[in-house]
mmCIF file of the N, C-alpha and C atoms, coordinates in Angstrom:
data_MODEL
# 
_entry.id   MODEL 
# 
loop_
_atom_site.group_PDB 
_atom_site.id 
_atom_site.type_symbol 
_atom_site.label_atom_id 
_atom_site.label_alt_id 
_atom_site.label_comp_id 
_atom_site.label_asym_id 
_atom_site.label_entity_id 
_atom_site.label_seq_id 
_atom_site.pdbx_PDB_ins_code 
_atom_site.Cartn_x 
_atom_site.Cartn_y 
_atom_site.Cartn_z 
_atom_site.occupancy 
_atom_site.B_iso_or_equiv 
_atom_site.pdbx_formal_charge 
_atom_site.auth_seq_id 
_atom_site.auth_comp_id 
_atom_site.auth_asym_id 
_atom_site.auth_atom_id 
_atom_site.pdbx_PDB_model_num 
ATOM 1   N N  . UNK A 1 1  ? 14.327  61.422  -73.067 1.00 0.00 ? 1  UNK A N  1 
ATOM 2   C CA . UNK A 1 1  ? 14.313  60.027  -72.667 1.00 0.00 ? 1  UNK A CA 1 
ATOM 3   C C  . UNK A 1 1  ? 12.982  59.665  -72.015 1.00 0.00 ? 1  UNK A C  1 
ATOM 4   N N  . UNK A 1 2  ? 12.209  60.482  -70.798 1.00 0.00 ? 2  UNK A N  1 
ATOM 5   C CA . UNK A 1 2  ? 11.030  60.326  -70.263 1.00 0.00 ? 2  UNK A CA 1 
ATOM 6   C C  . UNK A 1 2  ? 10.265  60.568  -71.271 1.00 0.00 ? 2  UNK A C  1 
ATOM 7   N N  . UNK A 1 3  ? 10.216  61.121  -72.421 1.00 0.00 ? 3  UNK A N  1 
ATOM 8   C CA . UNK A 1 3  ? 9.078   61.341  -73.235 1.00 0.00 ? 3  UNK A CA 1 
ATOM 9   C C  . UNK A 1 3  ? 9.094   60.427  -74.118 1.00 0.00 ? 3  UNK A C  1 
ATOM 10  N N  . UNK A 1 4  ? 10.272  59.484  -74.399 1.00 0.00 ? 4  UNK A N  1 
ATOM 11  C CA . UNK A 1 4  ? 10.091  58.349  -75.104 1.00 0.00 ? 4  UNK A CA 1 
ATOM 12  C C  . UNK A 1 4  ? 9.173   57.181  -74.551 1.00 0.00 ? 4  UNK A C  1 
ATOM 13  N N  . UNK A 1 5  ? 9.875   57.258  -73.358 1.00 0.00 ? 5  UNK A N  1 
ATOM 14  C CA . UNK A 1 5  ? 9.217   56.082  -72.609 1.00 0.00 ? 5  UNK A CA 1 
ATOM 15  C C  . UNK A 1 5  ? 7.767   56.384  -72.238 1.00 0.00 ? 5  UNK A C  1 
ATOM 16  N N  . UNK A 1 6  ? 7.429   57.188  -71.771 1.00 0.00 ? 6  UNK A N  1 
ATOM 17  C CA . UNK A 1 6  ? 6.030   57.771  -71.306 1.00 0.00 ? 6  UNK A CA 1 
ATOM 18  C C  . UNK A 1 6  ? 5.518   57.655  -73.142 1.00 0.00 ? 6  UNK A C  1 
ATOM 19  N N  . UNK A 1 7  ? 5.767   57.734  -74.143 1.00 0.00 ? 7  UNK A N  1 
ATOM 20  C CA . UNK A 1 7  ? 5.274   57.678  -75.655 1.00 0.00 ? 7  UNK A CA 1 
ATOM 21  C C  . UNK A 1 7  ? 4.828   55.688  -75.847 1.00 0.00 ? 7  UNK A C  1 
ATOM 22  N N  . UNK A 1 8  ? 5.545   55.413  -75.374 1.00 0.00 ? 8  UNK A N  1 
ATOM 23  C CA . UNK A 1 8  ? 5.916   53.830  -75.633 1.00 0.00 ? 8  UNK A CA 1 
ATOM 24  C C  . UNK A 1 8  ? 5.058   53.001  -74.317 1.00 0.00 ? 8  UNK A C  1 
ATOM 25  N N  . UNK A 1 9  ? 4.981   53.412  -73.166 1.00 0.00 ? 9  UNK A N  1 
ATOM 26  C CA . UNK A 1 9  ? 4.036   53.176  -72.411 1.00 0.00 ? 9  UNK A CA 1 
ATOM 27  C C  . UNK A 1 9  ? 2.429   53.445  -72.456 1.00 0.00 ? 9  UNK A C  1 
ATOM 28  N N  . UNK A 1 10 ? 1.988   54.604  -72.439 1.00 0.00 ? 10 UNK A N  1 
ATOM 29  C CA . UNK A 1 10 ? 0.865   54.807  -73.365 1.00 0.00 ? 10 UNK A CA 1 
ATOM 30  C C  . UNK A 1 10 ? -0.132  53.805  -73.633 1.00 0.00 ? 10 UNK A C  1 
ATOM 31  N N  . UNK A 1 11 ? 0.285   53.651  -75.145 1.00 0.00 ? 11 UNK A N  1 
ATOM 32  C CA . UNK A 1 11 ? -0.100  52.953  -75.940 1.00 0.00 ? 11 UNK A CA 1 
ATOM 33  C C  . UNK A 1 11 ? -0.038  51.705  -75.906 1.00 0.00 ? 11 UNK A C  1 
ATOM 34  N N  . UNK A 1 12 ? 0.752   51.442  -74.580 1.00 0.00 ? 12 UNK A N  1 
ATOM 35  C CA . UNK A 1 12 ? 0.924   49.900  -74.071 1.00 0.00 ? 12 UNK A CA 1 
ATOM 36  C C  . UNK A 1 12 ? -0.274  49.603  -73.149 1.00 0.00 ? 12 UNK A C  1 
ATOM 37  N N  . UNK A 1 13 ? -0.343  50.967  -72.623 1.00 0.00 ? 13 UNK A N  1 
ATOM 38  C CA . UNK A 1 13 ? -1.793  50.441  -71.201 1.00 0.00 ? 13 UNK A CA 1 
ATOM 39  C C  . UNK A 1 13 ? -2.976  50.884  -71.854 1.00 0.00 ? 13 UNK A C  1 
ATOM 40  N N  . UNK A 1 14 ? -3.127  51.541  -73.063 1.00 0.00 ? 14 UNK A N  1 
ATOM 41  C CA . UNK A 1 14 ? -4.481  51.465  -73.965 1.00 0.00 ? 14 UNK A CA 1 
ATOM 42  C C  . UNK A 1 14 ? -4.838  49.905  -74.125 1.00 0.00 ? 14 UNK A C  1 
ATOM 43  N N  . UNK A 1 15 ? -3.854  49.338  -74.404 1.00 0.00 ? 15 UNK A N  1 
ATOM 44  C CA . UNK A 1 15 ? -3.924  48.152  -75.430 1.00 0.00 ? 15 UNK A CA 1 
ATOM 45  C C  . UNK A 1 15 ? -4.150  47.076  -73.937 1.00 0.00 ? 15 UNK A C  1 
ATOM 46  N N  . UNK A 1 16 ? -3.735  46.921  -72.920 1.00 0.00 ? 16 UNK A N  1 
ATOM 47  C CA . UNK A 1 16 ? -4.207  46.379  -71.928 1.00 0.00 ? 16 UNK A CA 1 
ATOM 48  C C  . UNK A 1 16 ? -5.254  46.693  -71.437 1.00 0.00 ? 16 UNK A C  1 
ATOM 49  N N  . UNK A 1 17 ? -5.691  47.702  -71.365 1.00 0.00 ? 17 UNK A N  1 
ATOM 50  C CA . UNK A 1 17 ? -6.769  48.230  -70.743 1.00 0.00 ? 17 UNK A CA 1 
ATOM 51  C C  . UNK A 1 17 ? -7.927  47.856  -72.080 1.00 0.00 ? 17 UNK A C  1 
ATOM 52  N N  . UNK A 1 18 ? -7.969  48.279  -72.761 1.00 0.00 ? 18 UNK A N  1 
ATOM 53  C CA . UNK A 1 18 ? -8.610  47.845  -74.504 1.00 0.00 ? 18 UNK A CA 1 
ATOM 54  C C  . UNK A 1 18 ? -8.820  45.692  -73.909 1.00 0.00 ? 18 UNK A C  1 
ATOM 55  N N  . UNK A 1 19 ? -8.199  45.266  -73.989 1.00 0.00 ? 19 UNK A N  1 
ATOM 56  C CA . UNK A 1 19 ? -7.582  43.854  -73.362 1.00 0.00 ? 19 UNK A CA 1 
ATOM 57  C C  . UNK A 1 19 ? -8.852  43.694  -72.499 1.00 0.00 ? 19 UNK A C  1 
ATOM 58  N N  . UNK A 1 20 ? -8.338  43.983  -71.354 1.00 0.00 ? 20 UNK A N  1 
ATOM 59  C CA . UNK A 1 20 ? -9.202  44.096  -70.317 1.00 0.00 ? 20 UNK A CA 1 
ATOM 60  C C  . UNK A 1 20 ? -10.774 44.467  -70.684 1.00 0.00 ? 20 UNK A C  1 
ATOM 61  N N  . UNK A 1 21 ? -11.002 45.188  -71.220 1.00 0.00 ? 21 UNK A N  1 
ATOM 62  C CA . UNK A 1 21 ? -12.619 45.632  -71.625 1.00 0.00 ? 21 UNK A CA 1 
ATOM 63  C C  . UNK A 1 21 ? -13.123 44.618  -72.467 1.00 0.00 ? 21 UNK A C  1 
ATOM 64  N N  . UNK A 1 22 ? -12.634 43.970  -73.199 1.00 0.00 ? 22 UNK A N  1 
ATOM 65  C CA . UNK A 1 22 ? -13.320 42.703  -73.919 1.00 0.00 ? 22 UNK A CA 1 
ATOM 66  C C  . UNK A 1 22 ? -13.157 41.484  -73.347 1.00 0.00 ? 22 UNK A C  1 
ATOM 67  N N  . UNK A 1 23 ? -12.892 40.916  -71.870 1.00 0.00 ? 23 UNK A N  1 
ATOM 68  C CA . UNK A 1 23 ? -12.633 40.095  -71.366 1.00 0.00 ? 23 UNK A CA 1 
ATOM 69  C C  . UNK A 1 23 ? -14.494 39.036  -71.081 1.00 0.00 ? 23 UNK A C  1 
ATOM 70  N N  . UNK A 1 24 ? -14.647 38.404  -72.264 1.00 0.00 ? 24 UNK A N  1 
ATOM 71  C CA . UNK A 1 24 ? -15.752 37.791  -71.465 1.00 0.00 ? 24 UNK A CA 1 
ATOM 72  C C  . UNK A 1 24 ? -16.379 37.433  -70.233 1.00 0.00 ? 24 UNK A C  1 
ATOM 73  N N  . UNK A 1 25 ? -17.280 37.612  -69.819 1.00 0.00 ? 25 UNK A N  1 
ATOM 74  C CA . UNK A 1 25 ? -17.776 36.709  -68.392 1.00 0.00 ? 25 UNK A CA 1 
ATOM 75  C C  . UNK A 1 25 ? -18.701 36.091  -68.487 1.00 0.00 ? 25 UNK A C  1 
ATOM 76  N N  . UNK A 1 26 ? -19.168 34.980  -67.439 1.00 0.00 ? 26 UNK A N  1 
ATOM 77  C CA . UNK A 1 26 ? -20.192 34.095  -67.570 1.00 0.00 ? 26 UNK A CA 1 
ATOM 78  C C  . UNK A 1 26 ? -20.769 34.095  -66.047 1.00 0.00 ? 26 UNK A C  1 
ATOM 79  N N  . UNK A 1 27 ? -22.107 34.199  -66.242 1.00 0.00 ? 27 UNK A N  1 
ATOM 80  C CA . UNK A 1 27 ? -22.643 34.676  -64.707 1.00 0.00 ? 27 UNK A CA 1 
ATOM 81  C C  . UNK A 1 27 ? -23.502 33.293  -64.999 1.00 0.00 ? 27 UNK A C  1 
ATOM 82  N N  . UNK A 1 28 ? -23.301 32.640  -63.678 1.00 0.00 ? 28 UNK A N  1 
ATOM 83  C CA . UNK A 1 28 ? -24.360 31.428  -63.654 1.00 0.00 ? 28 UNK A CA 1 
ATOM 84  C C  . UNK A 1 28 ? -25.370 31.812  -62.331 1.00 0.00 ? 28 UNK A C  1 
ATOM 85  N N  . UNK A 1 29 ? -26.553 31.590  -63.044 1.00 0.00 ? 29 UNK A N  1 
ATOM 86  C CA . UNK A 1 29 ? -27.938 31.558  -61.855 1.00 0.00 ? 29 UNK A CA 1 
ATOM 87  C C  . UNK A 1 29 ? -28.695 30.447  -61.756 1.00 0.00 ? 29 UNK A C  1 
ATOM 88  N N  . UNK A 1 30 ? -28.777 30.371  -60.249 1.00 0.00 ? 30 UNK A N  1 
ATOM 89  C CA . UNK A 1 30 ? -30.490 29.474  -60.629 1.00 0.00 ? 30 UNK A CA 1 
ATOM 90  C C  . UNK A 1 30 ? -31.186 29.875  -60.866 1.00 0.00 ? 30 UNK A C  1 
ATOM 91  N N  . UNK A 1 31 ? -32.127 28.543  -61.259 1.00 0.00 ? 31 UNK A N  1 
ATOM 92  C CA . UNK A 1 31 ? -33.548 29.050  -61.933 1.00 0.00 ? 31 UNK A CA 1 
ATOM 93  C C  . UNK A 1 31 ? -34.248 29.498  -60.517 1.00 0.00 ? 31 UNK A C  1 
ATOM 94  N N  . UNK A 1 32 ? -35.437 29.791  -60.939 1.00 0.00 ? 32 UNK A N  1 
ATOM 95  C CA . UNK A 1 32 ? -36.349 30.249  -60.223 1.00 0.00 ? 32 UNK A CA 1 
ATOM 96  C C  . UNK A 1 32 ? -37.199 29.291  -59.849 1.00 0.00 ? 32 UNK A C  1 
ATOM 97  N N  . UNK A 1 33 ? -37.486 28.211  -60.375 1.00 0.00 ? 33 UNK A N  1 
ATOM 98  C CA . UNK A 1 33 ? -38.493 27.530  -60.423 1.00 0.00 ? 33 UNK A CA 1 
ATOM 99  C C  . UNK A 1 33 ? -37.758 26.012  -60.186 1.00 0.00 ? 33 UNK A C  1 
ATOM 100 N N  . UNK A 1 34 ? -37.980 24.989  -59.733 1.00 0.00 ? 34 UNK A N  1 
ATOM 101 C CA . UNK A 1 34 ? -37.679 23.674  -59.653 1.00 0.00 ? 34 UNK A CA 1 
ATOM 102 C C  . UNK A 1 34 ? -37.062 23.195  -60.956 1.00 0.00 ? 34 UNK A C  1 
ATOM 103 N N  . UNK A 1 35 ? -36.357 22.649  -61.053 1.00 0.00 ? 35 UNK A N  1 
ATOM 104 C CA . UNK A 1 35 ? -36.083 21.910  -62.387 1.00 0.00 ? 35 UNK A CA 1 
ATOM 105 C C  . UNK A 1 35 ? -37.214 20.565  -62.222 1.00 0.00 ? 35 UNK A C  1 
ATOM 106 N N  . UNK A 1 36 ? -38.070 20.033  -63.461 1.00 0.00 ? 36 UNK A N  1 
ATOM 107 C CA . UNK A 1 36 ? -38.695 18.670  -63.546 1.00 0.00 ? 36 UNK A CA 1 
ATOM 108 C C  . UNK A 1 36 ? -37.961 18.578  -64.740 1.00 0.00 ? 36 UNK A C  1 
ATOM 109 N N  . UNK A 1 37 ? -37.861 16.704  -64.455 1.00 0.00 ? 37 UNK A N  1 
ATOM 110 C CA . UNK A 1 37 ? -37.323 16.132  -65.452 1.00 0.00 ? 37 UNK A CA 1 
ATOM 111 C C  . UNK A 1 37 ? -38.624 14.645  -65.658 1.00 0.00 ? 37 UNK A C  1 
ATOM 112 N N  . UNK A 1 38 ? -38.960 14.467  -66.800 1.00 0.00 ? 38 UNK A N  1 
ATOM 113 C CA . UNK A 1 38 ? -40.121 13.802  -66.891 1.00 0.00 ? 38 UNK A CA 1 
ATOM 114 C C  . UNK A 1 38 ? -39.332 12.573  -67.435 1.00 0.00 ? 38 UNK A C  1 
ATOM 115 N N  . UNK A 1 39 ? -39.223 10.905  -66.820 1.00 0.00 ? 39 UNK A N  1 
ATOM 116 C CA . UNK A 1 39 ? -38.472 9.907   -67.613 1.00 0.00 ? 39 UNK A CA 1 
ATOM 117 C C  . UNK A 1 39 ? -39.250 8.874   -67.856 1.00 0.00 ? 39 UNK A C  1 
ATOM 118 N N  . UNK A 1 40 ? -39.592 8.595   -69.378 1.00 0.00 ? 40 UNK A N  1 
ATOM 119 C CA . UNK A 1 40 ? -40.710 7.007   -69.581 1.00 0.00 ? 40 UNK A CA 1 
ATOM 120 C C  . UNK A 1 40 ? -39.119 5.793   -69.242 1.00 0.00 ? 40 UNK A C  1 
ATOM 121 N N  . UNK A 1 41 ? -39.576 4.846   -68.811 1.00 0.00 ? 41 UNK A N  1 
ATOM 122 C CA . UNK A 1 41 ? -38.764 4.018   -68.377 1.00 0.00 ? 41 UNK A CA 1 
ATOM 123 C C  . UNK A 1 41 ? -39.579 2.602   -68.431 1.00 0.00 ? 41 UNK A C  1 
ATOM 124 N N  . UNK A 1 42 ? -39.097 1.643   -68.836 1.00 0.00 ? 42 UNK A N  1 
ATOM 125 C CA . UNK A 1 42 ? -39.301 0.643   -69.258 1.00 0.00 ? 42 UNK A CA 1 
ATOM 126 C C  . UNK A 1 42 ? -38.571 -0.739  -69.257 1.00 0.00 ? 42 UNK A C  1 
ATOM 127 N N  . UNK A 1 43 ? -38.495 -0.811  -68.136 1.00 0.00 ? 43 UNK A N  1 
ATOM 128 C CA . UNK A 1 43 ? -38.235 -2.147  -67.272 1.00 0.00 ? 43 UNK A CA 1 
ATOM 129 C C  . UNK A 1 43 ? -38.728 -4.023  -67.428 1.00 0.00 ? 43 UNK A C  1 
ATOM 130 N N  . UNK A 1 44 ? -37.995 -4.591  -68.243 1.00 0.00 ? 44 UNK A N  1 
ATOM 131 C CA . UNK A 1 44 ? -38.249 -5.947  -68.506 1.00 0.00 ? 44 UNK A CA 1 
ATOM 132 C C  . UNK A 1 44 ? -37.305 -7.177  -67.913 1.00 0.00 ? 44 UNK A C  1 
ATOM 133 N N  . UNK A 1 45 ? -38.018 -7.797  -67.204 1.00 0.00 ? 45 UNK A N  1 
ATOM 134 C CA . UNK A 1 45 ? -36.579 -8.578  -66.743 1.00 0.00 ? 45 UNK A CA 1 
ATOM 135 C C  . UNK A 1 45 ? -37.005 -10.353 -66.747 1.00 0.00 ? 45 UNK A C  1 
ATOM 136 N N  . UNK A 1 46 ? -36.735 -10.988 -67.630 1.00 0.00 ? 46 UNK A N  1 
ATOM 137 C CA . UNK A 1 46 ? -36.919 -12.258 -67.734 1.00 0.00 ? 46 UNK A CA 1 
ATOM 138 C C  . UNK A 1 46 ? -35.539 -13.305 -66.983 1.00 0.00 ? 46 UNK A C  1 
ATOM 139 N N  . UNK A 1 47 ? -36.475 -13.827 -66.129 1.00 0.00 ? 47 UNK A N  1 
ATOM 140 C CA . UNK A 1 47 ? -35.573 -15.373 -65.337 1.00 0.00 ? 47 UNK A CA 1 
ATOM 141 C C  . UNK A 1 47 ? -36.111 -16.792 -66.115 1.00 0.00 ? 47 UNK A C  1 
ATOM 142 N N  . UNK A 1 48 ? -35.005 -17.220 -66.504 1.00 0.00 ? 48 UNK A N  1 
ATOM 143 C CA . UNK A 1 48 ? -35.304 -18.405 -66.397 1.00 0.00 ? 48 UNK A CA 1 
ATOM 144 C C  . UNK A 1 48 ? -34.511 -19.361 -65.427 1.00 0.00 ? 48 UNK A C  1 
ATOM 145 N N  . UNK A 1 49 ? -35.187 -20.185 -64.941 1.00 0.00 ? 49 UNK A N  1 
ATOM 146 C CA . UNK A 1 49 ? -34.556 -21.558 -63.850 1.00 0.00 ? 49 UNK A CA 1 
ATOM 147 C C  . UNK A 1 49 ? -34.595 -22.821 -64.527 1.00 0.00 ? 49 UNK A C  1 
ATOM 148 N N  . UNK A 1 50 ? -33.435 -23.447 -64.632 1.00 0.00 ? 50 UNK A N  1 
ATOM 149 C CA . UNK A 1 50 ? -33.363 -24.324 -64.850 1.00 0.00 ? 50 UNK A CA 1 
ATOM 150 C C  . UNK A 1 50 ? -32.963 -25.461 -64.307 1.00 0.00 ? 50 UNK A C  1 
ATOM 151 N N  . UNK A 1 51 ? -33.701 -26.318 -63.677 1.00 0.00 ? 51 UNK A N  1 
ATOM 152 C CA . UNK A 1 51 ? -33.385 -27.601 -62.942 1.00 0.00 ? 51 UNK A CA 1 
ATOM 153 C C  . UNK A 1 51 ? -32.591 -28.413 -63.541 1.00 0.00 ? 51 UNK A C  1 
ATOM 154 N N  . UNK A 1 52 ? -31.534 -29.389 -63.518 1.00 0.00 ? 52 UNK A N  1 
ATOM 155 C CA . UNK A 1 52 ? -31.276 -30.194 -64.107 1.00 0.00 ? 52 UNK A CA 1 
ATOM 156 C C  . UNK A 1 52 ? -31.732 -31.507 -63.670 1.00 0.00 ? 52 UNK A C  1 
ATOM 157 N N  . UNK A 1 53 ? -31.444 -32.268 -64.942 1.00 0.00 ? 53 UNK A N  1 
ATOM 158 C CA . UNK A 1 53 ? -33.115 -33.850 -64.731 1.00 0.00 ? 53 UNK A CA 1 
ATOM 159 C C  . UNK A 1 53 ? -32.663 -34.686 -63.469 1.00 0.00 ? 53 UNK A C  1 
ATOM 160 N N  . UNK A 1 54 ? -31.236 -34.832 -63.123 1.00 0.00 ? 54 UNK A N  1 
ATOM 161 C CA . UNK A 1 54 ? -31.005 -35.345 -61.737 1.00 0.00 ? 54 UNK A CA 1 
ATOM 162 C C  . UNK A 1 54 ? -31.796 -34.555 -60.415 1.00 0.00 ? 54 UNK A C  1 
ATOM 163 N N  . UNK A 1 55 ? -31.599 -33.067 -60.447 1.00 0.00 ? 55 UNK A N  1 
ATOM 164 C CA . UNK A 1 55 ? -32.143 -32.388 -59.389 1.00 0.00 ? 55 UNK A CA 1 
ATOM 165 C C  . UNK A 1 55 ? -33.769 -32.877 -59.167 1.00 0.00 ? 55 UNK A C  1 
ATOM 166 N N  . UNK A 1 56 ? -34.232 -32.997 -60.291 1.00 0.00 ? 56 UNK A N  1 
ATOM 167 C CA . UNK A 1 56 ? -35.583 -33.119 -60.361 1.00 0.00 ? 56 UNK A CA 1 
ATOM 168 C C  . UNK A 1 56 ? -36.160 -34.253 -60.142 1.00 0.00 ? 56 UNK A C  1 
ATOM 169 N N  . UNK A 1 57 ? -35.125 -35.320 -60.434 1.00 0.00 ? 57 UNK A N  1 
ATOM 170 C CA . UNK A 1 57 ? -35.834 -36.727 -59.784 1.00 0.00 ? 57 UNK A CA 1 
ATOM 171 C C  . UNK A 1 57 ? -35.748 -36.759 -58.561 1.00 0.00 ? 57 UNK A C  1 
ATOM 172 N N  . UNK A 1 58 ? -34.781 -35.908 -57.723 1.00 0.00 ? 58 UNK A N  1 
ATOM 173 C CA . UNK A 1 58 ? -34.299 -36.196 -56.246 1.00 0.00 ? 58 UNK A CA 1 
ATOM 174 C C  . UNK A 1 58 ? -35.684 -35.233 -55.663 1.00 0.00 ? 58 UNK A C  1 
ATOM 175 N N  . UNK A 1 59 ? -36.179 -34.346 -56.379 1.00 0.00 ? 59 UNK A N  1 
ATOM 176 C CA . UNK A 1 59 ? -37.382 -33.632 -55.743 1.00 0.00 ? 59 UNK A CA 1 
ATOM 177 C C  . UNK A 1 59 ? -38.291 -33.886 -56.018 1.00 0.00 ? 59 UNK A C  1 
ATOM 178 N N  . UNK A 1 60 ? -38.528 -34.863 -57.251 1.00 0.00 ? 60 UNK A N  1 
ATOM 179 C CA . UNK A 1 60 ? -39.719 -35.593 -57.369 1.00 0.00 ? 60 UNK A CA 1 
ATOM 180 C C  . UNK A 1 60 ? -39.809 -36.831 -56.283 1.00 0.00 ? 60 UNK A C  1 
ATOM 181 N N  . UNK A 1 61 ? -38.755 -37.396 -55.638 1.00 0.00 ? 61 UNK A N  1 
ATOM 182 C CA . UNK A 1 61 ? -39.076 -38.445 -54.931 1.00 0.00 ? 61 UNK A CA 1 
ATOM 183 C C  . UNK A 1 61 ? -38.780 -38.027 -53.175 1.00 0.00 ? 61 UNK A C  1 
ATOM 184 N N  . UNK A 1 62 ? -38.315 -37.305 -53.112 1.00 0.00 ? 62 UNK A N  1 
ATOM 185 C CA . UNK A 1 62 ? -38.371 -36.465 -51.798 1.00 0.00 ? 62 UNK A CA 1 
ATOM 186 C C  . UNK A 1 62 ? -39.186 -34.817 -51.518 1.00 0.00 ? 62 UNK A C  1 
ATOM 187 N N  . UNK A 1 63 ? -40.361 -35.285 -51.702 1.00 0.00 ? 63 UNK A N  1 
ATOM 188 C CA . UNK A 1 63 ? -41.653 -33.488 -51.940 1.00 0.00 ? 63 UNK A CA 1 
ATOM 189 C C  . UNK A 1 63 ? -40.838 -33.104 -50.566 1.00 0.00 ? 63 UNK A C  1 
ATOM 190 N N  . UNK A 1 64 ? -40.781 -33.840 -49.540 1.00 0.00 ? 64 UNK A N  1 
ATOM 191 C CA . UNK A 1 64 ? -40.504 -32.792 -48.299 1.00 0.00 ? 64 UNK A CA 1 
ATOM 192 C C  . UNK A 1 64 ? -38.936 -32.515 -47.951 1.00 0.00 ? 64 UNK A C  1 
ATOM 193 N N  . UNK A 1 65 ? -38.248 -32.350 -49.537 1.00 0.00 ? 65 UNK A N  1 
ATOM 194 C CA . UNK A 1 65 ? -37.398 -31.864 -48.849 1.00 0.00 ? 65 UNK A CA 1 
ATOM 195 C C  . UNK A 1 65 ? -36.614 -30.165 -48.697 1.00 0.00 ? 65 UNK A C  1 
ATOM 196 N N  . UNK A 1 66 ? -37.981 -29.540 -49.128 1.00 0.00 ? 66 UNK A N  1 
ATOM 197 C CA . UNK A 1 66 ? -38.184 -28.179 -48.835 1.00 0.00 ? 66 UNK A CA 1 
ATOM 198 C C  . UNK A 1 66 ? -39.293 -27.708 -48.280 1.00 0.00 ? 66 UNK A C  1 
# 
């Protein structure tokens, strides 16, 4: 009976252990050196204002009221 089981066990903890030995890993490092990151960037920004023709008569006939 022990020699069955000890037969049947075995070959069970090869196969775990086998398991175990091909288990990938991933080792993360820093670098050594600074990371640079170089970015062209290109920035456009158009306003337009638009008065409407009432606003504009009231500031054409009152200059001081700013």
């Amino acid at each position: 009976m022990q020699n069955k089981s000890l037969a049947l066990a075995l070959p069970a903890l090869l196969v775990v252990l086998g398991i175990a030995a091909c288990t990938p890993t991933v080792a993360v490092q820093a670098p050594d050196k600074p990371i640079e990151i170089n970015l062209n960037v290109n920035i456009e920004q158009h306003v337009k204002v638009e008065i409407q023709q009432d606003a504009r008569k009231v500031i054409a006939k009152n200059k001081d009221i700013f």
